[in-house]
Structure formats: C-alpha cells, structure tokens
FIVO-830376 format. One line per 4 residues: their letters; for each residue x negated, y negated, z of C-alpha. Coordinates in Angstrom, 3 decimals. Layout:
A> X,Y,Z | ...
This chain:
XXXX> -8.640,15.659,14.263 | -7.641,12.452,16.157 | -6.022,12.704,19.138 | -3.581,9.745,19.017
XXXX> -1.120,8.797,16.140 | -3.258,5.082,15.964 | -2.537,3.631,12.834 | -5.797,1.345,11.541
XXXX> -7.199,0.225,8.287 | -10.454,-0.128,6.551 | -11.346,-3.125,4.868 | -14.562,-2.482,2.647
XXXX> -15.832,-6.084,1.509 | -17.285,-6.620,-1.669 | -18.982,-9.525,-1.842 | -18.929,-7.084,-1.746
XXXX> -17.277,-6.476,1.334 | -15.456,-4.033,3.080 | -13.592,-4.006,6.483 | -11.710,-1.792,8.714
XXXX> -8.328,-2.853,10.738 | -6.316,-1.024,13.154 | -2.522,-1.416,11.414 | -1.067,-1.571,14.679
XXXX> -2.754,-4.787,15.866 | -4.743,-6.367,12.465 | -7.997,-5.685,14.353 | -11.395,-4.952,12.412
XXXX> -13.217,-1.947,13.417 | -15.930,-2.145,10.733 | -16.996,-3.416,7.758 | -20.153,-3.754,5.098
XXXX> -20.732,-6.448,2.874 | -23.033,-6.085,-0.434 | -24.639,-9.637,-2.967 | -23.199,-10.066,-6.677
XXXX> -25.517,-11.686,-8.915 | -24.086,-13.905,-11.087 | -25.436,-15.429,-14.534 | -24.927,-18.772,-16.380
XXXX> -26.454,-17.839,-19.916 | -25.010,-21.781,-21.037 | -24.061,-24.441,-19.224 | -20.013,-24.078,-17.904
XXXX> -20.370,-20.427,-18.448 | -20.695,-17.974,-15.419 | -21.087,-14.231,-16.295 | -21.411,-11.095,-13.573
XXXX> -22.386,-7.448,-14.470 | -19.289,-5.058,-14.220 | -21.309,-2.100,-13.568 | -23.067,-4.266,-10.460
XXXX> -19.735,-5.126,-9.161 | -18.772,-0.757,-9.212 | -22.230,-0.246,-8.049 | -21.330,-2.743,-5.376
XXXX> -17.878,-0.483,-4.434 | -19.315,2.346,-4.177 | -21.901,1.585,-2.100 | -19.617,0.116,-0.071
XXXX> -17.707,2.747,0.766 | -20.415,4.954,1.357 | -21.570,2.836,4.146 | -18.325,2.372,5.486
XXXX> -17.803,5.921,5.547 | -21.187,6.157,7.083 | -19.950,3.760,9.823 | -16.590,5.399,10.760
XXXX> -18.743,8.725,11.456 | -21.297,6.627,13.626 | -18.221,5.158,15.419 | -16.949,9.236,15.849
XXXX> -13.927,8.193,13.732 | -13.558,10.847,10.710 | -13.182,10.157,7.619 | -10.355,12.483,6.577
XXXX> -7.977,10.476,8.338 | -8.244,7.617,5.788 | -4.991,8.190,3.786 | -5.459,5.395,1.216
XXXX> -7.169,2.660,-0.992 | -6.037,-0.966,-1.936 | -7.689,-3.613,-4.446 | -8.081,-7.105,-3.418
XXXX> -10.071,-9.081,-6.170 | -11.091,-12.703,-7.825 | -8.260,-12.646,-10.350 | -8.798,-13.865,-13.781
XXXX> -12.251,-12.720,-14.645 | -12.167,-10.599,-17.368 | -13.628,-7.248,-18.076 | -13.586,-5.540,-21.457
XXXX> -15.052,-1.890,-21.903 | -15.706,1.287,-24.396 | -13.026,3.837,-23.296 | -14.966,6.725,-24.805
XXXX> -18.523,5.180,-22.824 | -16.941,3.707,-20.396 | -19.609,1.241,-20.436 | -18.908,-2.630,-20.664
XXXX> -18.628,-4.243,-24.122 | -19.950,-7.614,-22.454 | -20.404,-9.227,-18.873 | -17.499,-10.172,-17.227
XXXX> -16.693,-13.473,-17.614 | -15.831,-15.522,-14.702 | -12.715,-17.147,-13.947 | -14.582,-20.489,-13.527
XXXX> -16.052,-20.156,-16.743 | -15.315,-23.054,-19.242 | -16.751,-21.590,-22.208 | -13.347,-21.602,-23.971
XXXX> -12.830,-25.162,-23.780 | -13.117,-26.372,-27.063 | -10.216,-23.349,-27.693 | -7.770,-25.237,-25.764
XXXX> -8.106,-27.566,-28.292 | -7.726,-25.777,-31.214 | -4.662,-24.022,-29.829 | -3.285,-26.906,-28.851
XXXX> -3.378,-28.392,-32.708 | -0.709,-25.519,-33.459 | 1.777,-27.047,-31.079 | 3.602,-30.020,-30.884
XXXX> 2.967,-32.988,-29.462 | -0.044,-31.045,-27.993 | 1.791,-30.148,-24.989 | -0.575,-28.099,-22.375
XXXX> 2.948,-26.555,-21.141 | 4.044,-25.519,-23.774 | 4.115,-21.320,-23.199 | 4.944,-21.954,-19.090
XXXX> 8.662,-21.187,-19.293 | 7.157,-17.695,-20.845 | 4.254,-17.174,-18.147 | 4.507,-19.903,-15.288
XXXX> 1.067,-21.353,-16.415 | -0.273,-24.203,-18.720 | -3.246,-23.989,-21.206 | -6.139,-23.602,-20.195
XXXX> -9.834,-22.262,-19.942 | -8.916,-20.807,-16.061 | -6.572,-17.933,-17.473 | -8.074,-15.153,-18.915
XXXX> -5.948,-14.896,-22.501 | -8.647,-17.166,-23.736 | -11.544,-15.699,-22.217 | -9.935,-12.047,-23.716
XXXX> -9.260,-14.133,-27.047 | -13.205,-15.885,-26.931 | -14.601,-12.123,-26.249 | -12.572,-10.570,-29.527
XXXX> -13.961,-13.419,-32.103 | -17.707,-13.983,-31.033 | -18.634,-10.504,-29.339 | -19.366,-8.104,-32.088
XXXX> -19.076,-4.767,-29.966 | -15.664,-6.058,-29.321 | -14.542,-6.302,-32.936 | -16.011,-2.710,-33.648
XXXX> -14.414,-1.590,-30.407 | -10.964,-2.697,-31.473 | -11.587,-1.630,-34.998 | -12.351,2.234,-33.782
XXXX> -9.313,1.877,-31.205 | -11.902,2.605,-27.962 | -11.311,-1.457,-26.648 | -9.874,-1.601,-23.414
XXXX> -9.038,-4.876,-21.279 | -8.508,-5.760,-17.893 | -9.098,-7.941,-14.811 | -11.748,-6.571,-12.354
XXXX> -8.789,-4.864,-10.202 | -8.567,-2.742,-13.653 | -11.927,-1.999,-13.870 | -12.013,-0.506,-10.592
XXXX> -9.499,1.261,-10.382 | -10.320,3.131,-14.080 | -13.248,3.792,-12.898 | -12.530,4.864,-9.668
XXXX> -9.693,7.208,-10.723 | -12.251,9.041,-13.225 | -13.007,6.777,-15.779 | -13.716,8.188,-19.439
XXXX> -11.987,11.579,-18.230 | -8.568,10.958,-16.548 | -9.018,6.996,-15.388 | -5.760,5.205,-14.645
XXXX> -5.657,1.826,-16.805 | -3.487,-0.641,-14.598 | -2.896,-3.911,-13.180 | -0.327,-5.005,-11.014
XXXX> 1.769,-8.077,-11.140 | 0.199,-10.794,-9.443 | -3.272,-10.046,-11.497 | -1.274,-9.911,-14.855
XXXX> 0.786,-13.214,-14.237 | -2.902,-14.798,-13.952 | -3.562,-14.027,-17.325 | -1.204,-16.003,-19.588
XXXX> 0.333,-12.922,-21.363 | 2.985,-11.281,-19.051 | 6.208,-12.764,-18.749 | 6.590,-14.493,-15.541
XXXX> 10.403,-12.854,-15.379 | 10.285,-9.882,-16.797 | 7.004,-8.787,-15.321 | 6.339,-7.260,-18.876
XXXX> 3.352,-7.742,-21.414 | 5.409,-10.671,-23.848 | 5.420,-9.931,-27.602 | 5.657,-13.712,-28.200
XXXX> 2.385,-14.435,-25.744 | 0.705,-11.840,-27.650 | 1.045,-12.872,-30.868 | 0.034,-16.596,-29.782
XXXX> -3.692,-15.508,-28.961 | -3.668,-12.768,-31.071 | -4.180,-9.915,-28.709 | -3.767,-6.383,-29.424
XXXX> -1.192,-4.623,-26.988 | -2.283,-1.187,-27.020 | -5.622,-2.853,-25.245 | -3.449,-3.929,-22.291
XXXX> -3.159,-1.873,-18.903 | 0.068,-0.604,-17.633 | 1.566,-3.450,-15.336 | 2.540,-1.652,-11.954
XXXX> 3.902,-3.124,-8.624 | 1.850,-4.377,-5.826 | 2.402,-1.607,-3.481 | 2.550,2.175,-5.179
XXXX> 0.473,5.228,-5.240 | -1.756,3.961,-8.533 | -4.255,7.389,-8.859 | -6.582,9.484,-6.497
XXXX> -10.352,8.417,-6.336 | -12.369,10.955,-7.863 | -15.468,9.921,-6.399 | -17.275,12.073,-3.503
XXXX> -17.119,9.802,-0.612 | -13.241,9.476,-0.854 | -12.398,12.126,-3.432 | -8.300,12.649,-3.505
XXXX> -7.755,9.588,-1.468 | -4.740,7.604,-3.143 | -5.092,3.700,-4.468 | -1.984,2.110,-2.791
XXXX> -2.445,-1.304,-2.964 | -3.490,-3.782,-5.619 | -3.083,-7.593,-5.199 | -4.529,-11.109,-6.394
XXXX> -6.908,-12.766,-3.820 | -5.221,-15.811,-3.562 | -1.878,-13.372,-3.148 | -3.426,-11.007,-0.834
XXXX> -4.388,-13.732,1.439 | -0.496,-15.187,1.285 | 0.400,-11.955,2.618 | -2.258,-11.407,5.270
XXXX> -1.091,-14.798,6.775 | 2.170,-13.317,7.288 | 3.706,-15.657,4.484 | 6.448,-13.169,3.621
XXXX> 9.627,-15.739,4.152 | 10.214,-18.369,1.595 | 9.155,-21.805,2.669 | 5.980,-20.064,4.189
XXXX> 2.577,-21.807,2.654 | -1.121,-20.885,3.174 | -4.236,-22.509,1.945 | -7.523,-20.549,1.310
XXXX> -10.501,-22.394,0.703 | -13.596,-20.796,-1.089 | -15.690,-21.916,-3.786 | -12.134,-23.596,-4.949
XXXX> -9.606,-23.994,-3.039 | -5.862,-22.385,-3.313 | -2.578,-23.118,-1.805 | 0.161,-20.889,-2.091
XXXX> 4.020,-21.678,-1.546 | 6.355,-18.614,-1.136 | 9.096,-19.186,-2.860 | 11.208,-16.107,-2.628
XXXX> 12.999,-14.280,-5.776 | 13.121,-17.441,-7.119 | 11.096,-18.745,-9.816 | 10.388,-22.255,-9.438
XXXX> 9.228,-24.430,-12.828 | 6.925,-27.168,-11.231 | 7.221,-30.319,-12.887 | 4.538,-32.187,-10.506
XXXX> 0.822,-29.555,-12.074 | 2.001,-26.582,-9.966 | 1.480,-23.207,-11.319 | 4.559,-20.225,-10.976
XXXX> 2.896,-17.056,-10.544 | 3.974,-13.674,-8.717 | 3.252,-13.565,-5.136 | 3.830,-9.873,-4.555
XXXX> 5.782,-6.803,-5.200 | 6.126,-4.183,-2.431 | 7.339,-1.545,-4.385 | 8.594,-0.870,-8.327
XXXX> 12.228,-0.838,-7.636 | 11.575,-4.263,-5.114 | 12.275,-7.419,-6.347 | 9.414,-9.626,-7.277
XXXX> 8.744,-12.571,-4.839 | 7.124,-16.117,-6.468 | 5.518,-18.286,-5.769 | 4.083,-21.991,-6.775
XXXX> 0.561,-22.193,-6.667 | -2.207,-25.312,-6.334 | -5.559,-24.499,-7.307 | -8.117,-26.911,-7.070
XXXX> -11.966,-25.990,-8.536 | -14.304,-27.189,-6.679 | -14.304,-26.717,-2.931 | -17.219,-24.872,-1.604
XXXX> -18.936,-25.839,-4.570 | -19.744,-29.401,-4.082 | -21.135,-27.815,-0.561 | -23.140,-25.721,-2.508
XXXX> -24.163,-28.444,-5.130 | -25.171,-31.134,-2.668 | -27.904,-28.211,-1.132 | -28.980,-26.797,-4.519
XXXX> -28.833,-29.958,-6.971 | -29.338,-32.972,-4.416 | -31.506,-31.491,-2.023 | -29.687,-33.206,0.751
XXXX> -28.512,-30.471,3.004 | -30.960,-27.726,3.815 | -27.671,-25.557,4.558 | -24.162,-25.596,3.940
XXXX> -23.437,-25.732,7.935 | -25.848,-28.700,8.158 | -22.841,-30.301,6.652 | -20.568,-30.912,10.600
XXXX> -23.843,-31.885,12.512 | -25.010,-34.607,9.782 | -21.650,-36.020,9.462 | -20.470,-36.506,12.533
XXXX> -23.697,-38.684,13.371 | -22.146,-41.190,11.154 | -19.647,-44.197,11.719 | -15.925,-43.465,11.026
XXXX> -15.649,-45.694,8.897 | -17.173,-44.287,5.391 | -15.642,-45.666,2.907 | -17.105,-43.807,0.089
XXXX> -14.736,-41.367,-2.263 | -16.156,-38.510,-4.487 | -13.963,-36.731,-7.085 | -15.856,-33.763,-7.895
XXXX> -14.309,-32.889,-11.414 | -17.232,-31.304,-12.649 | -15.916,-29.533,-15.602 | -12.371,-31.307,-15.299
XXXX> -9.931,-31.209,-12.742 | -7.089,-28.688,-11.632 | -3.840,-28.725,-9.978 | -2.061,-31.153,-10.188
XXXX> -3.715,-33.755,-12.783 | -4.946,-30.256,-15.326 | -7.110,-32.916,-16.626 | -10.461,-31.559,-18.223
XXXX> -11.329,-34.736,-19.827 | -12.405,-35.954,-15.875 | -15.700,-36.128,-14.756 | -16.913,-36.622,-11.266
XXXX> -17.369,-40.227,-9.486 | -18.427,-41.762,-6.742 | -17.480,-44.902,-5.349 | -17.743,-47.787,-3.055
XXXX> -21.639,-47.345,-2.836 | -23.089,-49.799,-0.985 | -26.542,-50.655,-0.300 | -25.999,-49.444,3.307
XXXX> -25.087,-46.068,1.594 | -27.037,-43.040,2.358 | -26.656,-39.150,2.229 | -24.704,-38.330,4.904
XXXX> -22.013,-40.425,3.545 | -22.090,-38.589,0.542 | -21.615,-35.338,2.161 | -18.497,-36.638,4.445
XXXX> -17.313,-38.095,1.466 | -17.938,-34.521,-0.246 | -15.710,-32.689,2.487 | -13.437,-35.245,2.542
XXXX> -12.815,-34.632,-1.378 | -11.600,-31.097,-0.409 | -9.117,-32.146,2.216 | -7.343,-34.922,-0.330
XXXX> -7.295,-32.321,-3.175 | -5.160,-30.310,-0.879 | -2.872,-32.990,0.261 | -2.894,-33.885,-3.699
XXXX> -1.440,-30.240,-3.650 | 1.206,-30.502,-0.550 | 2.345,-33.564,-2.340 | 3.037,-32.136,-5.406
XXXX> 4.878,-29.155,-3.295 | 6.976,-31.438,-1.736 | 8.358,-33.571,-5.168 | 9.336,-29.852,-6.442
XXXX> 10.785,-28.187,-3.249 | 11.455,-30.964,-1.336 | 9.741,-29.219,1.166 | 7.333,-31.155,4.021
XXXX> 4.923,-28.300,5.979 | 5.419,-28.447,9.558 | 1.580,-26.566,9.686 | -1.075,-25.535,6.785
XXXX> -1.986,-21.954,7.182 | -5.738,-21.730,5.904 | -8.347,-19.346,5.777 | -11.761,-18.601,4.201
XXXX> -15.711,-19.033,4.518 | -15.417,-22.657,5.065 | -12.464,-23.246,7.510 | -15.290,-21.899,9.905
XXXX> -16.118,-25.516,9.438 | -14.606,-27.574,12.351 | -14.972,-30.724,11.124 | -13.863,-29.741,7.762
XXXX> -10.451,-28.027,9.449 | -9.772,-31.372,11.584 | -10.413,-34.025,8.551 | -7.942,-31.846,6.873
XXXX> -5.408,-32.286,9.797 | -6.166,-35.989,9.753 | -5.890,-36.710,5.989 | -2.571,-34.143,5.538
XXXX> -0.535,-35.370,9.017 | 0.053,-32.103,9.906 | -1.203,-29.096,12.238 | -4.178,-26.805,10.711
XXXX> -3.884,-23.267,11.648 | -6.942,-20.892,11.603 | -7.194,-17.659,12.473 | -9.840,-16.188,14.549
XXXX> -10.227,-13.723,12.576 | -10.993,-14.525,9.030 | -10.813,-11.647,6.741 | -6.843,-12.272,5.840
XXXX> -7.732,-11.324,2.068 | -8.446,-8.373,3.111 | -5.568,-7.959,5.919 | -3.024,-8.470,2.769
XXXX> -3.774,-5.862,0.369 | -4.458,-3.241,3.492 | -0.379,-4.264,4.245 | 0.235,-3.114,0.933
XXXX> -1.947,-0.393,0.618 | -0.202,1.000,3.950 | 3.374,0.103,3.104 | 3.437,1.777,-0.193
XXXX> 6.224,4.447,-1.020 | 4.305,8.078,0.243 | 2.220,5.992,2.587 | 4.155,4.409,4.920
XXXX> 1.501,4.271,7.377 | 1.962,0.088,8.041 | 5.426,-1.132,9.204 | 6.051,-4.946,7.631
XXXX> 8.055,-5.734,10.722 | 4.754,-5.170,12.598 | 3.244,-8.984,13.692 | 0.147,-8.829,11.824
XXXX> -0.499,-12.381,13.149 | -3.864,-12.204,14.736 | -5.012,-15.273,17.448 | -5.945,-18.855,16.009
XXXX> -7.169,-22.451,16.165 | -4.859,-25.622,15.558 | -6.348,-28.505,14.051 | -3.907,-31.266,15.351
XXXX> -4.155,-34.764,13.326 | -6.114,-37.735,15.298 | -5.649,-40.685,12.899 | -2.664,-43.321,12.438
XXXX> -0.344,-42.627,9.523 | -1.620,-46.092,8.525 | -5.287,-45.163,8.753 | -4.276,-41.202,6.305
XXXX> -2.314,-43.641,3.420 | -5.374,-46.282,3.409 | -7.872,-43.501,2.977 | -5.463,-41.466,0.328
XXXX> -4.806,-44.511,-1.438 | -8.478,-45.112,-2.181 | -8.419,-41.055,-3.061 | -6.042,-41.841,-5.700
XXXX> -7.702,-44.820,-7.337 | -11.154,-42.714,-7.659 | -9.025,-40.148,-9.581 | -7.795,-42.767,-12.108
XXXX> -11.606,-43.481,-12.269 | -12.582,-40.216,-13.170 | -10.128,-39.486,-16.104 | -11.016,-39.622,-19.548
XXXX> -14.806,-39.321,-19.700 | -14.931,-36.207,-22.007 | -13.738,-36.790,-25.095 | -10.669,-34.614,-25.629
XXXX> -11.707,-33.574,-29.165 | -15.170,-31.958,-28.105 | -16.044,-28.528,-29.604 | -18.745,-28.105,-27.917
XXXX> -19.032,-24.941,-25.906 | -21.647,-25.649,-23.674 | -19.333,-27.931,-21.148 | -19.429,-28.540,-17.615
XXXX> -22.575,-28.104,-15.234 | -21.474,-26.987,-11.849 | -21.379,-23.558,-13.001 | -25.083,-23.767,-13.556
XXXX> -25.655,-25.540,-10.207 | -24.169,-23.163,-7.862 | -25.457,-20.130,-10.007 | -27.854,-18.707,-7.159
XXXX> -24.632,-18.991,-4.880 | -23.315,-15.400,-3.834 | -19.280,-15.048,-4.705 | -16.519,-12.608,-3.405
XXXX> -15.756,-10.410,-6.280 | -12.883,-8.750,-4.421 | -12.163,-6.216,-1.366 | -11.019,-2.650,-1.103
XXXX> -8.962,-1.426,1.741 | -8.749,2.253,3.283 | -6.149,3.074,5.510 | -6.424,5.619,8.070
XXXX> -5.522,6.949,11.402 | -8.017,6.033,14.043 | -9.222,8.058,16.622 | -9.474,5.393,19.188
XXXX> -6.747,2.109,19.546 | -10.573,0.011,18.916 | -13.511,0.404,18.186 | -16.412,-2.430,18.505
C-alpha cells in the first residue's frame, strides 16, 4: 500500500493515448499511445473501426498498468476512469451482439451533404439556423443527427436493427463506456452533456433528448443513451486489468481541453489546434445565441445537481490538415516539422493567402459552397511560400474566430490559451501572436485534453480525490506579437478578400455524395480518437 496520501492521475492516450498525472501538481508520470486506422471508402467520407478504437483502450490500459508496476506504483490505488473523446463521430451497434452495425463515421465526414439540402427545402427561407434556439447549433454535415439519420436510410443492418428493437446509438464516449461497463450483459448506455449538445438533438437548456429535434430527423428515442453530467460515478469496468474501477468522468475534447487550461471563470478562452482547430469561450450559466457563426454548446457539468456552464464555440476544419495535405498531396514538405525551418528561410514579406475550404468552410462563414484558393501568385512564387501562406491560413481562421467572439460578447482577449500537436510549432505559435495582437500562451506540457477529463474524473461525487481549487496550471511559453497593428490589418485585410474569393464554387443544389477531397488526402494521417483517465494515489510525489 502507498505510503503517502499523493494524489496523481493516469492519463491513458488513445490515439490512442493514455497518460498519468499526479492531481496535486498536473504532472505526467506515464503514458502509452496506440495508431487508429482510418478509411475513406468515397471521397469526403472518413470511416474508423469501432472495435479498433476498444481494441485500442484496452490495450492501453494494459500497458499502462504494466507501466505503473515497472515504476513500483500499484495498481489498486487507481480509484477511477474518465472519457475524453473526438465528439461527433458516430457509432451505431447490435445490443444483443454487441458488434457494430457499420464503421464509425467521422466527424469530418461530409457524406451527408447533399442532406443538408434536402432538409433545408422543409424550412423556410432555407435558414441553416433554423433549430439553434433548440440545440445551439446550425445545419450541418459536422453534427452527428445527420450522420445517425444517413446510417438509418442507406445501412440495411440498421433498418433491421431498429425494426427488431436491438439498434443502439451513441458517440464514441458511448461506445466505450458500454463496452467497458460489460457490454451485451450489464453495459451502461450514456453520454454526458457536452457530447450530446454536439449532436443536434438535445436541448441546449434543458440538457434533455428534444421531442421536437427528434421528430425533425426522424430518430427513434428509445435508441438514445441516457444523458448524464460531466462528472458522476457512470458504471464499474468489468474488464480484468481494471475490473470494479468506477468511470467518473466523461467530457468532449474540445471541452476537456477548456477545462485542463484552467478555463473555469467566464470570460476565460482557449484555443486547441489539431487536425481543425477549436476555440472555446466560457461563458458561464449563461447561454449565449451567437449572431456572428458561433456555435452554443455545453462546456461542462461537474456534477447532476450543478448547474451547466456554456459556452460559444469556433471551429474551424482544416488546421493540421493543410500540414498534412501539402506533405501527402503536394509533395512539398518531407515532414510536417519541415514546415518552421523552410519558412523562416523566406522574406517577410509573402504576400500569398490560401483559404483552405476543402469541403466548405466552418465557423464563422458555415459556408460549404467554398472551395479553397490561392492568391497573389507571382512568378517569383515558390513552395515555401505556399507553406507560410498554409500556416498563416490557420492563424487568420482563428482571429476570424476572436472576431466573431468579440461582436457577441464584446469581449477583447488579453491572451489566447492554446494547446495541441501543432502549437509545438514555434513559428506557427508566434505568427499567431502577430496576426491576433495578443499574447500566445503554451503550456509546456501538452496533454491538457487529457488534464480536463482526469479533473472531472477526480472531482466527481464518491471520488473526491482532485480539489478544483487546486492550480492545475502547469509552466508555459508566451508568444508576444512582433508586428505593427498596421502591418496585422494589411495582412487580415487581404485574408478577408481571399475568403470572398472562395465562396460559391459548389453549387448549393448538388446531391452528390461523394464531396470534398481532403478527407481522402490526409487518410494515411493518424487521429486522436479520444483519452481515458485513471485516477489514483501514487506511491511517490513523481515518478520519471
């Protein structure tokens, strides 16, 4: 047994990836990381295997398991489990099999495009916002009600899983957990609320599944998990490695990653940037309606009988992936961290702008007639500007983002909060400085995702192992700006007139379902899938 009352958790990464932090001090003391494959049967659509991704857990937390013992810490002391995960992919599976009725489609999957059309036909004046006072969230091919919808009218095992009552529905936080908790015996079906406000079917105030949304896409309730809080005892894991060990904790990525960064005071903001990129805005109990392409969603909920804190929410789609495209597509970077060195060889002066709107464009235009663009190309044009102009592309997104922010809240940052695989990009982190005006904070250590659901994991009623007055905070970079204001409007100016450039070249009536092509392009790329916490006692303050 351990000698010291040191609190710490484990953070198992799927990427699957899994780490360990002390709770006292936010400090990793192991972790183990596993691939996801990932499949793109049709242009714009992006497919993984659910029973790879379980695979994937459990492997994980063998090894971690493995790695506590080889680090003399014992694995008994682990007193719980939370859920971190990529939020609107969408799972469906045979509750009497347990196996998967389909893959699990991807929430950058654009298959149901031509759907947003057709539903929009039903409403009037076509308006895209139409359900948002109900769920915080336009139309669209992002949120998994159409995906869920798509899977019921062109998957047959669907239909004769519905028909025999043996369909069941979820996010991959769902899928986990039922199958962690026992699956076809005694498996827990739930969600929590920042996962179900993703999906266009719970209402964004009462934090329930909505008749009205369900009737809209035609989705069967009794299909639906049980919407629970963010922080609560869930179910026990029946599997070997962990068996009896509680599920605490269950959170969005994007929401998980507001709360490792501390965000818990309204006004806070954090931006993680991944394949896309997302920007979070704590709002408080408050539910803000954005009028500027801002999504409301649910931040968190510590608790069933705590109030729900909101948020507003930029996402853009394409971040790491135009990294990713540029090496696979192009051929012009050999690696992804090729990108600093080649770029700052080059003058300062680059002029060329690239909207990378592959299959349409996000938060805050929600445009998916736009295409990408590149302008300004001169004969004196070569790769490398390409690839500044590519990273610079991410920074103005965001600042599209903190713009947007500020028309609805009023609000101006006094620092951006980021984290994520590429903020270990320096030159990356100090064009976003330069372009926004403001201080870029990064912490040293990256794995906040993780850090947020391990808070809730640990904080949940029967827990109580992780104190939220604790400063989680861990040590960090600033980015501080180095341009003129003069210089940050000229080159945001030019931003904007590329994105009037890249509107409108999709026709708005296709029906074709093979859209988009960046899916296919960064195909071979490996993506988080999510991250489950432990948390335990440690037997030593830290352990390297």
């Amino acid at each position: 047994m351990c000698t010291e009352d040191k609190k710490a958790t484990i953070d198992i990464v799927i990427s699957s990836n899994n780490n360990v932090f002390a709770a006292d001090t936010a400090e990793v003391l192991t972790y183990h990381q596993c691939p996801i494959s990932q499949f793109c049967p049709k242009d714009g659509w992006v497919e993984q295997d659910p029973i790879e991704i379980l695979k994937a857990v459990r492997e994980c937390l063998y090894h971690t398991v493995y790695n506590l013992k080889r680090l003399t810490i014992d694995p008994n002391d682990i007193v719980a489990v939370g859920i971190t995960n990529q939020r609107e992919t969408t799972v469906v599976w045979d509750s009497v099999t347990g196996e998967p009725l389909y893959n699990a489609i991807v929430w950058m999957d654009m298959r149901t495009t031509s759907m947003v059309d057709d539903v929009l036909k039903k409403i009037r004046n076509k308006n895209k916002n139409y359900l948002k006072p109900l769920c915080g969230l336009p139309i669209s091919p992002y949120f998994s009600a159409l995906k869920l919808k798509w899977l019921i009218e062109n998957v047959p095992r669907v239909r004769k899983a519905l028909d025999q009552k043996r369909c069941m529905f979820g996010t991959i936080d769902s899928w986990l957990i039922w199958n962690l908790t026992g699956g076809i015996d005694i498996g827990i079906h739930a969600t929590d609320v920042t996962n179900a406000s993703r999906t266009m079917l719970m209402n964004i105030t009462t934090l329930k599944w909505d008749p009205t949304l369900l009737s809209f896409f035609d989705i069967p309730p009794e299909i639906l998990p049980e919407i629970r809080s963010s922080s609560e005892i869930y179910g026990y894991i029946q599997d070997n490695v962990l068996l009896g060990v509680p599920i605490s904790g269950c959170l969005g990525d994007q929401q998980s990653a507001l709360v490792g960064q501390m965000c818990l005071q309204k006004g806070q903001a954090k931006s993680t940037y991944g394949t896309g990129c997302f920007l979070l805005y704590n709002t408080g109990t408050a539910i803000v309606d954005s009028t500027h392409g801002l999504l409301t969603t649910v931040a968190y909920q510590f608790g069933p009988q705590a109030a729900p804190v909101y948020a507003l929410e930029g996402s853009v789609a394409i971040a790491g992936a135009v990294i990713q495209w540029l090496k696979d597509n192009l051929g012009i970077l050999s690696d992804v961290r090729e990108s600093e060195t080649l770029v700052e060889q080059i003058p300062s002066d680059n002029r060329i702008t690239f909207v990378p709107a592959f299959a349409g464009l996000y938060a805050p235009y929600w445009r998916k007639d736009a295409r990408s663009v590149i302008c300004g190309i001169t004969e004196d044009t070569n790769s490398t500007h390409i690839i500044k102009a590519a990273l610079q592309a991410i920074c103005f997104q965001t600042r599209d983002i903190l713009e947007a922010m500020k028309e609805n809240t009023g609000l101006i940052l006094s620092k951006l909060l980021v984290d994520g695989a590429m903020t270990n990009n320096n030159l990356l982190m100090q064009m976003q400085a330069d372009i926004c005006g403001i201080p870029v904070v990064r912490p040293l250590m990256c794995e906040t995702t993780a850090l947020g659901v391990a808070i809730a994991a640990g904080n949940a009623d029967g827990i109580r192992k992780w104190d939220l007055k604790i400063d989680a905070s861990v040590p960090n970079d600033t980015f501080l700006p180095s341009i003129t204001e003069n210089e940050r409007d000229i080159l945001y100016s030019q931003w904007k007139m590329a994105i009037n450039r890249s509107l409108g070249w999709e026709p708005v009536n296709n029906t074709n379902d093979d859209t988009g092509n960046i899916h296919k392009a960064t195909a071979p790329a490996i993506f988080v899938i999510g991250t489950i916490l432990l948390l335990m006692i440690a037997k030593y303050h830290s352990v390297l």
